[in-house]
N, C-alpha and C positions, 0 to 999 in steps of 0.2 A: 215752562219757566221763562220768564222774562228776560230783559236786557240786564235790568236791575241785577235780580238773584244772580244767572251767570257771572257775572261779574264778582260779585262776592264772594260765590263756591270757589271760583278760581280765585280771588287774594287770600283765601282761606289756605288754599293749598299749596301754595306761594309761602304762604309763611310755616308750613312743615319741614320738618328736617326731612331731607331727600328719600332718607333712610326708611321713611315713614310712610311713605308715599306709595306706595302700591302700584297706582296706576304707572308709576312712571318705571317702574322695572319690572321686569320677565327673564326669568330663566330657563332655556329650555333643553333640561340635559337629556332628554329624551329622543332630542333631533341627532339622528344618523349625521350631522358635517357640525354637532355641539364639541366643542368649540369651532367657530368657524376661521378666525383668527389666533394665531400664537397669543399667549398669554401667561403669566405668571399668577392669574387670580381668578380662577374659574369661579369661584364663589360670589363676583361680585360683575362676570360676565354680561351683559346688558342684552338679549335677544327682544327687545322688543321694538327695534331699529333694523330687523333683519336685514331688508333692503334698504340703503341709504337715502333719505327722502336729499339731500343732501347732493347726491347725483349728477341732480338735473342741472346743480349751479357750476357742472364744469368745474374749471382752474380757480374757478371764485369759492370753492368748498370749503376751505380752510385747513384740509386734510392731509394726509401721506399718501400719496397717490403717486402713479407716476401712465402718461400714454405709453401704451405697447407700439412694435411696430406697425400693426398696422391701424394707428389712430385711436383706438380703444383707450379707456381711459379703467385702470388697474388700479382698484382699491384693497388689492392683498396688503400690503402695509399696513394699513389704516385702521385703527381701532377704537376713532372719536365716538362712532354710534354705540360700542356697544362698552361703554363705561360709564357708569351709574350716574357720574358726577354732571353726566352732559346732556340729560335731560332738556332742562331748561335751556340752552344753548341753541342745541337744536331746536327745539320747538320756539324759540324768536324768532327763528331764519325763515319760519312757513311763510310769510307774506313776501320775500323774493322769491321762494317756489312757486307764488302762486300767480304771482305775474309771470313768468314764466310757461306758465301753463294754459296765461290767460287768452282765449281766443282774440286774434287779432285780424279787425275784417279791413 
């Protein structure tokens, strides 16, 4: 697949209702810690964000977080990953993750 078609298949999917989208939600009630976070809406629970790519950006996350004592950075609050509507949100944020990640000689 080209530059071109990529591009398309993703405004194609872009323009679905969230609801519709498949790829962008997983539920996994089968996991022994489902739900991993408190919730009122199991139904619409998001595990496909299991670990937060989100993480890496520190105090720039946008989240409910809070550091433990000893420096650790505590996403028990925090529920941004795994609610349906945040898909797309997150996935903007990958190209600051990715400098972040980027090797620096």
């Amino acid at each position: 697949m080209n530059k071109e078609d990529l591009a398309a298949a993703e405004n194609k999917a872009q323009r679905k209702k969230p609801e519709s989208r498949n790829f962008a939600f997983y539920r996994h009630t089968e996991c022994e810690y489902f739900p991993c976070h408190q919730t009122d809406d199991p139904e619409n629970f998001n595990c496909l964000f299991c670990y937060c790519p989100l993480y890496a950006l520190g105090d720039k996350c946008g989240g409910n977080f809070r550091y433990n004592a000893k420096g650790i950075k505590d996403c028990t609050p925090c529920a941004i990953p795994h609610q349906r509507e945040n898909y797309e949100s997150i996935k903007g944020r990958f190209r600051e993750i990715m400098e972040i990640a980027k090797k620096k000689d």
